[in-house]
C-alpha positions as CSV (number, residue, x, y, z in Angstrom):
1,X,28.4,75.6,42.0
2,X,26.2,78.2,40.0
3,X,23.1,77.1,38.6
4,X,22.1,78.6,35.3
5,X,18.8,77.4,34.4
6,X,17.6,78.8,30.9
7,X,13.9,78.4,32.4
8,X,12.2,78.5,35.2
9,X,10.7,75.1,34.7
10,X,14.8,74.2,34.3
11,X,15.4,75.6,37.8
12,X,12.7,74.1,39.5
13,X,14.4,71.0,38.0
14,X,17.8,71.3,39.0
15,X,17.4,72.8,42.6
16,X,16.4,69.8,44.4
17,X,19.5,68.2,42.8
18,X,22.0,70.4,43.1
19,X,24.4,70.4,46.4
20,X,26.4,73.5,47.7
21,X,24.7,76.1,45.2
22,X,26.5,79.1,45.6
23,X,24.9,81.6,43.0
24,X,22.4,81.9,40.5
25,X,22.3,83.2,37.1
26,X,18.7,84.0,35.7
27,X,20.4,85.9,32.8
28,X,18.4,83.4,30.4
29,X,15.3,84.1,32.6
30,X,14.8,87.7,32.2
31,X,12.3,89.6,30.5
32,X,9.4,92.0,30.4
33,X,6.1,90.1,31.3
34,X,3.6,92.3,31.6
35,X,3.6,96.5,31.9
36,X,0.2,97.8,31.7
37,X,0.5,101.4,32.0
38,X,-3.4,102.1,33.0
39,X,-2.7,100.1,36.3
40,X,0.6,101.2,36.4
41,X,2.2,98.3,37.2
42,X,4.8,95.4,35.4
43,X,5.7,92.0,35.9
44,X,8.8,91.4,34.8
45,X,11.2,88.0,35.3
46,X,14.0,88.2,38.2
47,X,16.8,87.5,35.4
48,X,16.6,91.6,33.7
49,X,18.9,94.0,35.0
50,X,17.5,96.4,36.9
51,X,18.5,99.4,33.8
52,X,16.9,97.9,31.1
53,X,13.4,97.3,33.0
54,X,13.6,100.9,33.1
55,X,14.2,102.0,29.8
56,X,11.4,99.5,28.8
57,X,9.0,101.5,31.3
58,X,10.6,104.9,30.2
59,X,8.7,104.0,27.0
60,X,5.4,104.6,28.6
61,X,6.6,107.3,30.9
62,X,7.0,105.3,34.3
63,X,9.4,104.1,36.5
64,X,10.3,102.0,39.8
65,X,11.7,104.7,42.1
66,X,14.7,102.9,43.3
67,X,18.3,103.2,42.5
68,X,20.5,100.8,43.6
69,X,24.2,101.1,42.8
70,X,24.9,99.7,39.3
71,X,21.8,99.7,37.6
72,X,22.8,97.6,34.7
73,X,24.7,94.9,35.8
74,X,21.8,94.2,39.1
75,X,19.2,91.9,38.0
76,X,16.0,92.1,39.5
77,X,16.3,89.4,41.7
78,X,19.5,90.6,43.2
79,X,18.0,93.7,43.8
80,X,14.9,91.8,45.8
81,X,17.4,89.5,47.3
82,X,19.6,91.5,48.5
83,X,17.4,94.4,49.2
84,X,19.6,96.5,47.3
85,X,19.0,100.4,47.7
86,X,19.9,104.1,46.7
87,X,19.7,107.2,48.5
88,X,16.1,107.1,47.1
89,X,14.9,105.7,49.7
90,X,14.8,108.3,51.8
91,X,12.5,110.0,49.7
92,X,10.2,107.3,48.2
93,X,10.9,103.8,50.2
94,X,12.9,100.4,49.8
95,X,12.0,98.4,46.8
96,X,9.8,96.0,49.0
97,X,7.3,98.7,49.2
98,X,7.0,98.7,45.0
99,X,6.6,95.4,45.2
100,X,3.5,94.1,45.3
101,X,3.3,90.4,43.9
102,X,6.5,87.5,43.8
103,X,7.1,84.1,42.0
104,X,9.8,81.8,43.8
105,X,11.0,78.6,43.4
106,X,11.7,76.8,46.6
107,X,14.5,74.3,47.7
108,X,12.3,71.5,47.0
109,X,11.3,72.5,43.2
110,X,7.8,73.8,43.9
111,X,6.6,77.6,42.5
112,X,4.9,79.7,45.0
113,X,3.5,82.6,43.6
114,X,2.4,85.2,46.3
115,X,0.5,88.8,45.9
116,X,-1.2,90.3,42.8
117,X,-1.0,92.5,39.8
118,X,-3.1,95.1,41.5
119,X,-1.6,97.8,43.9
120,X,-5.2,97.4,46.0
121,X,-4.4,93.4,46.8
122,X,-4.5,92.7,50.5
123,X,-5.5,89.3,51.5
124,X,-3.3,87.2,53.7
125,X,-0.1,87.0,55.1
126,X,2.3,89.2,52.4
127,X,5.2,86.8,51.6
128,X,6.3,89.0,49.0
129,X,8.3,91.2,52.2
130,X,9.3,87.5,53.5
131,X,11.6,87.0,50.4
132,X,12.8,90.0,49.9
133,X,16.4,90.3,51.7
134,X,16.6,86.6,52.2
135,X,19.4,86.5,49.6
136,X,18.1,83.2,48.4
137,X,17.9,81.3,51.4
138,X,14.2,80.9,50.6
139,X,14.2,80.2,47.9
140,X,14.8,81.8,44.4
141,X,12.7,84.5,43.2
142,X,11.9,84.3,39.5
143,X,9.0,87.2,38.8
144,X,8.5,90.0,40.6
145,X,5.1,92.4,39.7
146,X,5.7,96.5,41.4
147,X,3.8,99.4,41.0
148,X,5.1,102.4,39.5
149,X,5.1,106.0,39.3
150,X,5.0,108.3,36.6
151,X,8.3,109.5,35.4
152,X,8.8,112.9,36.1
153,X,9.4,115.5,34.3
154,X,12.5,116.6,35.5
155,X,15.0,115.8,38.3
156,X,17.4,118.7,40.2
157,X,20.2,117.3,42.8
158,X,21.8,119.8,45.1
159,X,24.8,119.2,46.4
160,X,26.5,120.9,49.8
161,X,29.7,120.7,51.2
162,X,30.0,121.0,54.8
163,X,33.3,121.5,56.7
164,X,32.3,118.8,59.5
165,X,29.8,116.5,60.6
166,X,27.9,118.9,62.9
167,X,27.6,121.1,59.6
168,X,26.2,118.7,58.2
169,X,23.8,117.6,60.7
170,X,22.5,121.2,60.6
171,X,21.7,121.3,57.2
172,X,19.8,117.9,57.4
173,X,17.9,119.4,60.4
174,X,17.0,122.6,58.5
175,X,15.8,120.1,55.2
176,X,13.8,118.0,57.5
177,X,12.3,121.5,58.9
């Protein structure tokens, strides 16, 4: 069975109900709450892909530093579910560390929201990190608020080809040098 609530007050309906859920879609729950560039941070809902969050913060020059593969068909909350990540993390973290406030509904119906709207918000026991992987055993996220970065002004890759895996692991050495 997938449930595919056109609200959240629909899901929080329906979950306690519903038997052998398989998969969610939030498509119908998906857009831009809140960005406010000053802070540098956005709430958006968990039904938006994971592209078009980011064109809507391109406008004011910012972005979430993570990139999953397939941008435009993950939704937010697959992304947080599933901890889905890039070869960006290397350089800038896992999408739980731009995450710095969560709405879920649980099992049961009931909306927890956990964290803030403020990168300075540490009080408690983060359940934002709890969720974020569970790949909605939890419970199903709804809202997710990050802090972002400024977008920058350019981006170079480099590529190298290396004949074997020692190659290789000598030109990570000399990078990490």
């Amino acid at each position: 069975m997938t449930l595919t609530p056109n609200s959240i007050e629909q899901l929080r309906e329906a979950l306690p109900k519903a038997k052998a859920v398989k998969a969610f879609d939030l498509s119908a729950i998906g857009k831009l709450i809140e960005h406010v560039p000053e802070d540098m941070t956005a709430t958006v809902q968990a039904g938006m892909n994971l592209g078009e969050f980011q064109t809507q913060l391109a406008q004011q020059n910012q972005w979430l530093p993570v990139d999953p593969p397939d941008p435009n068909t993950l939704s937010i909350g697959a992304l947080l579910a599933g901890n889905a990540t890039g070869p960006r993390r290397f350089g800038f973290g896992s999408v739980r560390d731009w995450l710095i406030g969560i709405a879920a509904v649980l099992p049961d119906g009931r909306l927890v929201r956990n964290g803030g709207k403020v990168v300075k918000n540490v009080a408690g026991f983060d359940l934002c990190k709890l969720f974020i992987g569970s790949r909605g055993t939890l419970g199903v996220i709804v809202e997710a608020t990050f802090k972002l970065l400024p977008k920058p002004e350019a981006e170079v890759f480099l590529k190298k080809e290396c004949a074997s895996l020692d190659d290789a692991e000598d030109v990570l050495q000399k990078l990490w040098e």
